[in-house]
Each structure stands twice: as structure tokens, then as C-alpha cells.
N, CA, C and O of each residue as an XYZ file, in Angstrom:
228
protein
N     111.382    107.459    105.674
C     110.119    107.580    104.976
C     109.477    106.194    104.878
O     110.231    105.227    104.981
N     108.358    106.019    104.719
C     107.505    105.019    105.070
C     106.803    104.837    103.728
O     106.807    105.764    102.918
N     106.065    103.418    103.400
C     105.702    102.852    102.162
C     104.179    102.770    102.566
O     103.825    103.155    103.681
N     103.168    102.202    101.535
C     101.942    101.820    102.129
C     101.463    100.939    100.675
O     101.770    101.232     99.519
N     100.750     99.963    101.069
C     101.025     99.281     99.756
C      99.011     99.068    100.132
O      98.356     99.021    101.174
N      98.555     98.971     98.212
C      96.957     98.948     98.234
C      96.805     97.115     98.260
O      97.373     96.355     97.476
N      96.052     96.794     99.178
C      95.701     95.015     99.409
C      95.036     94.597     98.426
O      94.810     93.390     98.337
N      94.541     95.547     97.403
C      93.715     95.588     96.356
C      94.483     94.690     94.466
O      94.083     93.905     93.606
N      95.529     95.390     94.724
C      96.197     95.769     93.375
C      98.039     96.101     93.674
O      98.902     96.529     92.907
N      98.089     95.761     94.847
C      99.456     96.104     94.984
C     100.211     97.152     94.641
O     101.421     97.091     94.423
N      99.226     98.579     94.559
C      99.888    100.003     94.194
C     100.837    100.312     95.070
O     100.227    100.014     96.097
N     101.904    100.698     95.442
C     102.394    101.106     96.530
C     102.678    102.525     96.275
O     103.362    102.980     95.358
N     101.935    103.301     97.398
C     102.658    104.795     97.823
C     104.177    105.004     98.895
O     104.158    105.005    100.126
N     104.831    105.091     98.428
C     106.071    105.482     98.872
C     106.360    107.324     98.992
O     106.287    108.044     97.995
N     106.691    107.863    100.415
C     106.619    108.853    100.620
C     107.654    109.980     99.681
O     107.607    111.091     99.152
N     108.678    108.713     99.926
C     110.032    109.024     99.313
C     109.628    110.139     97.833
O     109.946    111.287     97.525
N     108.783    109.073     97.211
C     108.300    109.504     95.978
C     107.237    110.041     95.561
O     107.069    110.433     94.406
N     106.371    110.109     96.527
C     105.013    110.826     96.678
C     104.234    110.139     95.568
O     104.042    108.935     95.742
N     103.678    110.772     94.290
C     102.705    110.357     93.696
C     101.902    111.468     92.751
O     100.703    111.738     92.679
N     103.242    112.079     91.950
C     103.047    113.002     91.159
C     102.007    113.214     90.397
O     101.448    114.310     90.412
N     101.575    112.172     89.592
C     100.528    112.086     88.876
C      99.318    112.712     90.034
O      99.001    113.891     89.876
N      98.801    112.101     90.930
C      97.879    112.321     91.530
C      98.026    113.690     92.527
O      97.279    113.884     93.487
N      99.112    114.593     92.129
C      99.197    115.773     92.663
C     100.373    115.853     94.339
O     100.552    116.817     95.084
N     100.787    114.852     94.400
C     101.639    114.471     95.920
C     103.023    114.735     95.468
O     103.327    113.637     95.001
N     104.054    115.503     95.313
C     105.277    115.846     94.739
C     106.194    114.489     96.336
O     106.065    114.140     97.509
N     106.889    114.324     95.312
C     108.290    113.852     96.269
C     108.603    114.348     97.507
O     108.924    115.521     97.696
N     108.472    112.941     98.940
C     108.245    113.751     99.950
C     106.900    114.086    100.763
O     107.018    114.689    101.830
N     105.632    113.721    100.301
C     104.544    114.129    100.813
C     104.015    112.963    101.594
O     103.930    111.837    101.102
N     103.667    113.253    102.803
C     103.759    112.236    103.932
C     102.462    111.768    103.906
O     101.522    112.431    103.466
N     102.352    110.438    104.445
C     101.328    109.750    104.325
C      99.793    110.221    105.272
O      98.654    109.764    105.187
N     100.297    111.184    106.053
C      99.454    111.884    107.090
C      98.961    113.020    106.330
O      97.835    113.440    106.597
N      99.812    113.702    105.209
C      99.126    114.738    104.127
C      98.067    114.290    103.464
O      97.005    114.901    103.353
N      98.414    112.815    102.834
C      97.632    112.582    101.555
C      95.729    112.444    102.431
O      95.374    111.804    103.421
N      95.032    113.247    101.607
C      93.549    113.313    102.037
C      93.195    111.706    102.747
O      93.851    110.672    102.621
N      92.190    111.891    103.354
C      91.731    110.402    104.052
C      90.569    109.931    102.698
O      90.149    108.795    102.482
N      90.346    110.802    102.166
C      89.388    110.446    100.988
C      89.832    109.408    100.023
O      89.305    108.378     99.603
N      90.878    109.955     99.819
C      91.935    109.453     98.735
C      91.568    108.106     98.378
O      91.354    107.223     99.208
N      91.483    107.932     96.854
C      91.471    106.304     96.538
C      92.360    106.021     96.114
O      93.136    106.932     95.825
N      92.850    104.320     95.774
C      94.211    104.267     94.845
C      94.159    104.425     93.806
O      93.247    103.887     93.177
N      94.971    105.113     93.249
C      95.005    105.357     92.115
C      94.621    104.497     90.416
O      94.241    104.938     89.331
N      94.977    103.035     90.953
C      95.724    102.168     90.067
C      94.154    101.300     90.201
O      94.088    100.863     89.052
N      93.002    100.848     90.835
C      92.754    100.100     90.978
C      90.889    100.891     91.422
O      89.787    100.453     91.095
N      91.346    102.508     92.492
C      90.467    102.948     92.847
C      89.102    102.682     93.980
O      88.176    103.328     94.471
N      89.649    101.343     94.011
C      88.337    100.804     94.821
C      88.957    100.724     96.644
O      88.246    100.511     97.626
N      90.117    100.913     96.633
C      90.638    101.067     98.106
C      90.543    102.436     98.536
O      90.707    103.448     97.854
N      90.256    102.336     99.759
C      90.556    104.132     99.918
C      91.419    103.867    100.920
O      91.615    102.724    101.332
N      92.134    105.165    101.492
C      93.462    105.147    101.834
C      93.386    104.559    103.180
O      94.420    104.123    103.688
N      92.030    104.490    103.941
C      92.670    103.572    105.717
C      92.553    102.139    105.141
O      92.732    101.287    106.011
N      92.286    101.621    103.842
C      92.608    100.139    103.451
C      93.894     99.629    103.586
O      94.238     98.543    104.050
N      94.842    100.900    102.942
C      95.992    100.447    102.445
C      97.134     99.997    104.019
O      97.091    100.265    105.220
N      97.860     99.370    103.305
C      98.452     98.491    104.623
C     100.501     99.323    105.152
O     101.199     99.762    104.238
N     100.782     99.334    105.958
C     101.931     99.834    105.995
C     103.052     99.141    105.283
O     102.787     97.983    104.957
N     103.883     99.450    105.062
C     104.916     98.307    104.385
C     106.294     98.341    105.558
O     107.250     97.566    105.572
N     106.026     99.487    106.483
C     107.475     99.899    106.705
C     108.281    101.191    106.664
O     107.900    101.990    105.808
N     109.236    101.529    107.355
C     110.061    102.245    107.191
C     111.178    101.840    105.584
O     111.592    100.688    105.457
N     111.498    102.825    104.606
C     112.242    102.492    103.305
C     113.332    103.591    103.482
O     113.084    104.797    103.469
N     114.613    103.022    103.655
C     115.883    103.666    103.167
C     116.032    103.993    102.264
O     117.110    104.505    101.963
């Protein structure tokens, strides 16, 4: 599973963990989450901002 971190505010979405609050249960891949999508934490990034971090064990 793969990370994606906001260049904004340093939110990181981790797939592993999805992003419950914002409706993404544990597990929800970064190709699911809408292209609309802003970050959560900060809002002003939208999701082709955010940067890869990587593959996470």
C-alpha cells in the first residue's frame, strides 16, 4: 500500500488506513479517492497536488 503526503500541510493519506473521517474506510486506494478531493487538514490542495511518499509496509 502506498502513502501520499499534502506539500501543503504535511497531511498524509496512507491507503493502509484510508481516511475515515472523510468517508475512505481502511484500505481505500489512492485511485478510489475522487480526483476532486481536497485535503482534509489544510483544504487548499487537491488531490493531483499531493506527492507520492512510496510504497509502506
Amino acid at each position: 500500500m502506498s502513502a501520499f503526503k499534502c506539500p501543503g500541510c504535511d497531511y498524509v493519506y496512507d491507503e493502509a488506513k484510508g481516511a475515515p473521517r472523510e468517508g475512505f474506510p481502511a484500505g481505500t486506494k489512492w485511485d478510489d479517492v475522487p480526483d476532486d478531493w481536497c485535503c482534509p487538514d489544510c483544504a487548499v490542495r487537491e488531490k493531483i497536488d499531493f506527492d507520492e511518499m512510496g510504497v509502506k509496509k
